[in-house]
C-alpha positions, 0 to 999 in steps of 0.5 A, a space after each residue: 585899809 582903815 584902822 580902829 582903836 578900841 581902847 588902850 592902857 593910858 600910862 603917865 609919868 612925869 615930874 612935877 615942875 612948878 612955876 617959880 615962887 610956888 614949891 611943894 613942901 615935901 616934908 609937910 607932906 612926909 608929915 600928913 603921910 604919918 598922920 594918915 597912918 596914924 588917923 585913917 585921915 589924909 589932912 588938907 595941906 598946902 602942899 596937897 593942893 598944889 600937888 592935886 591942883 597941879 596933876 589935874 590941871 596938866 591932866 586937863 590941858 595936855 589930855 583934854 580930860 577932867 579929873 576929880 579927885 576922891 581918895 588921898 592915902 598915905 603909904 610908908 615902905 620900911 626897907 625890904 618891905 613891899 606890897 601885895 598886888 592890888 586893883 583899885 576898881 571894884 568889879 562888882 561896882 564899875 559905875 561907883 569906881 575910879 578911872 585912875 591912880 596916881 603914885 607921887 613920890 615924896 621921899 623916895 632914895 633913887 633907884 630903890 622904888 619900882 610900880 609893876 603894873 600888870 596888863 593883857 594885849 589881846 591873847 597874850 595875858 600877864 604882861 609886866 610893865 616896871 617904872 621907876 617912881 622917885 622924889 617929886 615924880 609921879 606916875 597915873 595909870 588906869 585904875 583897871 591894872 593890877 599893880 604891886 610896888 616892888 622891895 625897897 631896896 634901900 636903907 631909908 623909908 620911902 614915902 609915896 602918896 596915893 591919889 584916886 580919880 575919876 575921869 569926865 
């Protein structure tokens, strides 16, 4: 009996350990999320860069994938705020939309941000998968996948960049 997969839903989590000398600076980049939501604009920052650079090059070399990055966005979540469901393809545009998404936590309170990604395994629709996402922390996932970030459970904003990528 031989077996095939035909597709998959590909999650990635991790946390993002850096050579040392080389740091993100987590409040430069707490400051560019605040001019995105003030600007409509993400700003090129050291810091990004080395955050993107970094995401694309352990993409690259563990997974044997390419990603380009198209979309930085900025989300600040007051406490007990959270988000609608959302999905980042456009089905009415597939070949134009992104392969996948990536939340990095900024300044995130332990224990008081969850991503719940929404997912079908054959008949069985409407399956839940729950990740914790903290400071320095990222999660990457399909852009195919509906996604909410739940309450903020805490008393602190909690500050998350949103990156989108295509995949070569």
């Amino acid at each position: 009996m031989n077996k095939k997969t035909l597709s998959e839903v590909d999650i990635y989590t991790g946390d993002v350990t850096l050579p040392k000398g080389i740091e993100i600076n987590l409040e430069s980049l707490r400051a560019d999320i605040l001019y995105y939501l003030s600007n409509n604009t993400f700003p090129f920052s050291k810091s990004s860069d080395i955050l993107d650079t970094y995401i694309r090059d352990y993409f690259n070399l563990n997974f044997k994938r390419y990603l380009i990055k198209k979309e930085t966005t900025g989300i600040v979540l007051k406490p007990n705020q959270y988000s609608l469901s959302l999905i980042e393809i456009d089905p009415m545009d597939l070949y134009n939309s992104v392969d996948y998404v990536m939340f990095y936590g900024v300044n995130i309170k332990k224990g008081s941000c969850k991503i719940i990604l929404e997912y079908d395994n054959k008949r069985i629709k409407n399956n839940f998968y729950e990740i914790e996402l903290n400071t320095n922390s990222y999660i990457i996932f399909p852009s195919t996948l509906i996604y909410r970030i739940e309450q903020n459970t805490s008393n602190n904003e909690n500050y998350i960049i949103k990156n989108t990528y295509e995949s070569k």
